[in-house]
N, C-alpha and C positions, 0 to 999 in steps of 0.2 A: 239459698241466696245464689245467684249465675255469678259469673266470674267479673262480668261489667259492675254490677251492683256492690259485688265485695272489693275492687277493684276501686271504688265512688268511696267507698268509705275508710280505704283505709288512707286514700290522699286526704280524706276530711279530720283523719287523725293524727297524719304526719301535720295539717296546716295547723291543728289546736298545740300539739307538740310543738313547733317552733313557734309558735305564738308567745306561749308559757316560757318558753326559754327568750323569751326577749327582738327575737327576730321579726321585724316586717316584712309581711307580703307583700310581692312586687307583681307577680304572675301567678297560675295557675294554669295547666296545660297549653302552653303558648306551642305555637305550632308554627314551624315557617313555608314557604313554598315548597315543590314537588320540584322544581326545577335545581334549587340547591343544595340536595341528596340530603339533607338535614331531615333530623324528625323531630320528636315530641319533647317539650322539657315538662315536665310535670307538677313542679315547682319550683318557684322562682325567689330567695328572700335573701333580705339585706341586713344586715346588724353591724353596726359602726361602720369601717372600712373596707368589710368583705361581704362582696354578694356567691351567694351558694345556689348552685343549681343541684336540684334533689331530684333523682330517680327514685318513684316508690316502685316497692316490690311485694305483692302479698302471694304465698304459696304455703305448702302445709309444712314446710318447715321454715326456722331461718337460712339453715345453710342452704337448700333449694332458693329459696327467695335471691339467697346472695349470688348462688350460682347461673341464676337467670338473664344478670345484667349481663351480657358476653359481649366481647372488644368489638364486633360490628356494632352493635348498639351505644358503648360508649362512644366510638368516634362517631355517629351519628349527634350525639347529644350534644358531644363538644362539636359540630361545625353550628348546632343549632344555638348553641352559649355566643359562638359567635357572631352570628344573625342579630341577632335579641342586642349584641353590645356594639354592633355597628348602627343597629334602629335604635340603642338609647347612648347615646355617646354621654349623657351625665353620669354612668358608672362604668368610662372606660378607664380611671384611676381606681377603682378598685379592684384590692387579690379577688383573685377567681379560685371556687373551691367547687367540686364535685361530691356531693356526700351521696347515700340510698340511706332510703327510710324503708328496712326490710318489716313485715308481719308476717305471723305466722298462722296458719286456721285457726288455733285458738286463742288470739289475739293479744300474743304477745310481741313483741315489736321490739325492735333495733335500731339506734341511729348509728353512720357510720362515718362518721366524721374524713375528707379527704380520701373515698374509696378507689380512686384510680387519680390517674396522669397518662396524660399525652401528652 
């Protein structure tokens, strides 16, 4: 399997995961423009009063997974969390929360509840 295709499934695994835990999808690699240095959010869901932006990660281990999200990429993520809550201003009263949903080659998996701050 290429890196794109494993890559496909393990966001298809993180959405059935928050699914099962109760979370609605709100988005699914919402991307913003090139001009406001923002990038990808990879998922987007909401349960009660907090919407969480998820970074997945699949690599052969978890602590590689975990170690791939690096602080250029989170401040990327959060200007693009920002994007997304000034185009939906009905979730700009909810906590904002950053988790990854790390996998590992053999397909074991991590939620990581509130993995950084800016």
């Amino acid at each position: 399997m290429n890196n794109y295709k494993k890559g496909k499934f393990a966001e298809k695994l993180a959405v059935l995961y928050f699914r099962l835990k109760g979370f609605k999808i709100i988005r699914r690699n919402f991307v913003t423009g090139k001009k406001t240095g923002a990038g990808e959010i990879d998922l987007i869901v909401k349960k009660k009063n907090i919407i969480v932006f998820v970074e997945v990660k699949q690599r052969g281990s978890l602590e590689n997974a975990a170690y791939a999200i690096l602080p250029h990429q989170q401040q990327r993520i959060w200007r693009a969390a920002e994007n997304f809550l000034a185009q939906n201003p009905q979730f700009l009263q909810c906590d904002v929360r950053f988790d990854a949903f790390l996998l590992n080659s053999i397909w074991n998996f991590r939620h990581i509840e509130d993995a950084w701050r800016l």
